[in-house]
Structure formats: structure tokens, C-alpha cells
C-alpha positions as CSV (number, residue, x, y, z in Angstrom):
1,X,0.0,0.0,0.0
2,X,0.9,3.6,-0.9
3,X,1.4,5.9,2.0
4,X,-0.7,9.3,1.1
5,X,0.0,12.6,1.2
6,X,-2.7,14.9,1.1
7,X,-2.8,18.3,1.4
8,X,-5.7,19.6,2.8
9,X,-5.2,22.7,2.3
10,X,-5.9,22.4,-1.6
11,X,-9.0,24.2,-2.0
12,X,-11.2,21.2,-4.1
13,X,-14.1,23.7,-4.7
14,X,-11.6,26.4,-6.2
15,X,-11.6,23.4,-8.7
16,X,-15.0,22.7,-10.1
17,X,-16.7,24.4,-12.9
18,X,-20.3,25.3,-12.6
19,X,-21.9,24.7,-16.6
20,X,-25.6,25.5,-16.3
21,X,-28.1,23.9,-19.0
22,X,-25.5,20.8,-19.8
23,X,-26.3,18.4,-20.5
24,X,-30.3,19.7,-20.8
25,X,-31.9,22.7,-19.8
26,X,-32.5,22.6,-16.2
27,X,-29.3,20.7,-15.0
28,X,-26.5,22.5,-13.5
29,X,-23.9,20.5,-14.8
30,X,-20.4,20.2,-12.1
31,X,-17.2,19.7,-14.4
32,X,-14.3,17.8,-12.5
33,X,-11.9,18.3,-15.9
34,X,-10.1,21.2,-13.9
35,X,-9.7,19.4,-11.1
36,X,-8.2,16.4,-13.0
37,X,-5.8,18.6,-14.9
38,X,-4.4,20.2,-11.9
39,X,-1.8,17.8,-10.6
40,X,-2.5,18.7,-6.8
41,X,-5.9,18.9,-6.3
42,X,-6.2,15.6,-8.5
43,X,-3.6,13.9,-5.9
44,X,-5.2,15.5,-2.9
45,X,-8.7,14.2,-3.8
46,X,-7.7,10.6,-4.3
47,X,-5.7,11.3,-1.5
48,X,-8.3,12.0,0.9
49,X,-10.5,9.8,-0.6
50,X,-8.5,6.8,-0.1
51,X,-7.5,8.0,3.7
52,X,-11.2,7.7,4.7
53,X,-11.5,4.3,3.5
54,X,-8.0,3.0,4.5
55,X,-9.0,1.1,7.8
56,X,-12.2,-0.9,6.0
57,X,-10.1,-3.8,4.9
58,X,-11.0,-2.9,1.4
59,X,-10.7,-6.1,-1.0
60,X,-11.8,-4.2,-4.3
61,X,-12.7,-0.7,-5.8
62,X,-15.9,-0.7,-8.1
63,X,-15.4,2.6,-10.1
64,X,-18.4,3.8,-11.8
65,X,-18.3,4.7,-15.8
66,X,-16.9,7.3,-16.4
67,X,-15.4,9.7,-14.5
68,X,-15.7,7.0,-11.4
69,X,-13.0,5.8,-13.3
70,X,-10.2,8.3,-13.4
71,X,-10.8,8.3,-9.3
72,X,-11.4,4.5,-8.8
73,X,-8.0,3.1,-10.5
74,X,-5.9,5.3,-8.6
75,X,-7.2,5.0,-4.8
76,X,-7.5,1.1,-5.4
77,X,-3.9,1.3,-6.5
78,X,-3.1,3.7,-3.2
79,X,-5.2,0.8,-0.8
80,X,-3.7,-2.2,-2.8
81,X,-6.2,-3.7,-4.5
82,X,-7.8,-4.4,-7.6
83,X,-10.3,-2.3,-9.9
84,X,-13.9,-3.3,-11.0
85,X,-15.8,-1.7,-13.7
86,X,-19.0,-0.7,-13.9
87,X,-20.2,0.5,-16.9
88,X,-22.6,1.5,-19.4
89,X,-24.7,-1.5,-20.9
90,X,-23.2,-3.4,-23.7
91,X,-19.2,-2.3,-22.9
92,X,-18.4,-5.1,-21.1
93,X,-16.8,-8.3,-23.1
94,X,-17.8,-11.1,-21.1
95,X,-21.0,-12.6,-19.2
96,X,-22.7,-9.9,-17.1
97,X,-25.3,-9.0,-14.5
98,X,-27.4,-5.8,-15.7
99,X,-29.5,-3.4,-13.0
100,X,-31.3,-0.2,-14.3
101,X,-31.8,2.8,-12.5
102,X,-33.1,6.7,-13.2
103,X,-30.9,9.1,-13.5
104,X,-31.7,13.1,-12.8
105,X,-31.9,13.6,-16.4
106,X,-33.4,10.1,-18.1
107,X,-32.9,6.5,-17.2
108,X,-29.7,4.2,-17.7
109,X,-28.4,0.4,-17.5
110,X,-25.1,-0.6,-15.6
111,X,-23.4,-4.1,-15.8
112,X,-20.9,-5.5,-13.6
113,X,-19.3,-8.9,-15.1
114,X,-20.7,-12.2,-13.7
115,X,-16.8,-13.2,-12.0
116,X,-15.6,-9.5,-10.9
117,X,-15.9,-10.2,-7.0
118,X,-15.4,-13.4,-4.9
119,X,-18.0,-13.7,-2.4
120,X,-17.8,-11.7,0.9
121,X,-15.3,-9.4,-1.0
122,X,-15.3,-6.1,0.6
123,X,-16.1,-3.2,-1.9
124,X,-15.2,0.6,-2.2
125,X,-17.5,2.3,-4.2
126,X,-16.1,5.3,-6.1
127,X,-17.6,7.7,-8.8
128,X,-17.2,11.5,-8.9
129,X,-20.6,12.7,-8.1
130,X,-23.5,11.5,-5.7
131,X,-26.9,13.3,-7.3
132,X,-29.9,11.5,-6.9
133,X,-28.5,8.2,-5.5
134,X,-29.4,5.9,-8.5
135,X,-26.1,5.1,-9.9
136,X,-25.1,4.0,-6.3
137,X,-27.7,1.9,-5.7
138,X,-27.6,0.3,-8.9
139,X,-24.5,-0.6,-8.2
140,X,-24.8,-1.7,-4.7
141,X,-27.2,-4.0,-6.4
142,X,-24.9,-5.5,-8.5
143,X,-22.4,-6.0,-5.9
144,X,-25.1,-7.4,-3.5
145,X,-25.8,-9.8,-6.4
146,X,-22.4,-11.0,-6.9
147,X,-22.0,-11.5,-2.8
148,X,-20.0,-8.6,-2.2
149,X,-19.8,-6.6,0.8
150,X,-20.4,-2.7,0.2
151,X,-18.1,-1.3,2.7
152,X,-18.9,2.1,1.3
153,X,-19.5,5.0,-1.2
154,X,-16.5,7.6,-1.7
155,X,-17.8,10.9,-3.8
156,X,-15.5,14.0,-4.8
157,X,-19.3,16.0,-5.0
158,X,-22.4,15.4,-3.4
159,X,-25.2,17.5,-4.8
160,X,-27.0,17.9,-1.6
161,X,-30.5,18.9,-2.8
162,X,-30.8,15.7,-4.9
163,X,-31.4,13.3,-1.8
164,X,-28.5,10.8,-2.7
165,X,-27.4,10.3,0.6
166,X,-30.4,9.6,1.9
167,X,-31.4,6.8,-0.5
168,X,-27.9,5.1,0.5
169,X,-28.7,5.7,4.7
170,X,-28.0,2.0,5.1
171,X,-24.2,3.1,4.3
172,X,-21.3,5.1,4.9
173,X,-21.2,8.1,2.6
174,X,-18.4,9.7,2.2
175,X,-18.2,13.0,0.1
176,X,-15.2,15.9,-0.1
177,X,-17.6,18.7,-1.1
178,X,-21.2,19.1,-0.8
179,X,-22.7,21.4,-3.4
């Protein structure tokens, strides 16, 4: 395991872009991109991130399509383990399990494959943004389904007036900025 060093006195916030109307009218839209292209407030995210998670005896990261990606693949390298994608219906190669769920904006389809956790494996979630919950739980289903263990959800933004957290009560939530 990676030792972290975060910096907490990066200001994360300084670091997300408001776009308004994106991607439909309506939707206030909170772009990470300059956040990932600044080299210390990228490292001081996953860093913190990973720091709140360290003691759980994590066994695997699910990172969420897309952007759970960029995030998920580096704080499951910093803890150790290994990476599990969930994506986007019909991008994954082999045998999968499927669960829908609504989004803010329209409705959507994630797959995990069918061998991506062990039972009892003990599983990070990670994906940028917490809105209205459904990603999460869609994925909590498919970990539940594989007879994983959901140790917890790790956020960079939670939109707080979207009720994500509290569709995901049963479980540690963990966001770095609440918006």
C-alpha cells in the first residue's frame, strides 16, 4: 500500500466548474476536468478519498463509468487492491449482471461482469458525483448480487439537494464537497 499525502489545504471547490443547462436545460452541470488537470488537487482528492476508507479492509474498488473511473483506479492502486468496472450497458466483453436505474436527467443500464468479485469481498465504491443516488444503488445491487460486501461509497461532489445520501442511509457516505 501507498502511504498518502494529502494536502488539505488544496482548496477542491476552487476546482469545479459550474456549466448550467449541460447536458439539458434545467441541470446544473459540475465539471471535474479542472480538477483532474491540476496535478495537486487531482492527488489531494484521491488522497483524501482513499484516507477515509483506509481502515475498512477494502478487498476491491468498483469505479463507476466514467469519470468513477479516473478516481477509482488510482485510490484502489493507493489501498492495494484491484479495480472493478461498472459500466454502461453493452461495454463489457464477457458474461454480465445488468440493474437499471433513473438518473436526474433520463434513465440508464449498468453491468458488472458475472466473476468480478469473490463472495464476501469487501467493496469501495467510487464515482465523482453523488446526485440522486441511482447510480449508487444500482451498483450496490450488482455488488449485493455478486455476494459482495459494500463497505462504502466515496464521492468527490455530493449535490445535496438531490437526496442521494439519503437513498444510500444504510451506508457510509463519504463525500469531499457538498454542493
Amino acid at each position: 500500500m501507498l502511504e498518502p499525502v494529502s494536502d488539505p489545504d488544496v482548496d477542491l471547490r476552487a476546482h469545479i466548474r459550474d456549466i448550467p443547462d449541460y447536458p439539458k436545460p434545467g441541470i446544473l452541470f459540475r465539471d471535474i476536468t479542472p480538477l483532474l488537470s491540476d496535478g495537486a488537487a487531482f492527488r489531494s482528492a484521491c488522497n483524501r478519498l482513499s484516507d477515509l476508507f483506509r481502515s475498512e479492509g477494502v478487498g476491491a474498488v468498483a469505479s463507476i463509468e466514467s469519470r468513477g473511473f479516473t478516481f477509482g483506479a488510482v485510490i484502489a492502486f493507493q489501498l492495494g487492491v484491484g479495480v472493478v468496472p461498472v459500466r454502461k450497458a453493452g461495454r463489457l466483453p464477457a458474461a454480465v449482471l445488468s440493474s437499471s436505474y433513473e438518473l436526474e436527467y433520463g434513465e440508464a443500464v449498468l453491468e458488472i461482469h458475472q466473476d468480478a468479485l469473490a463472495p464476501g469481498t469487501r467493496v469501495l465504491v467510487v464515482d465523482d458525483l453523488l446526485a440522486t443516488g441511482g447510480t449508487a444503488l444500482a451498483t450496490l445491487d450488482l455488488i449485493s448480487r455478486l455476494g459482495g460486501v459494500t463497505v462504502g461509497f466515496g464521492f468527490v461532489i455530493e449535490l445535496l439537494d438531490l437526496g442521494g445520501r439519503e437513498r444510500l442511509a444504510a451506508h457510509r457516505v463519504e463525500a469531499l464537497l457538498a454542493l
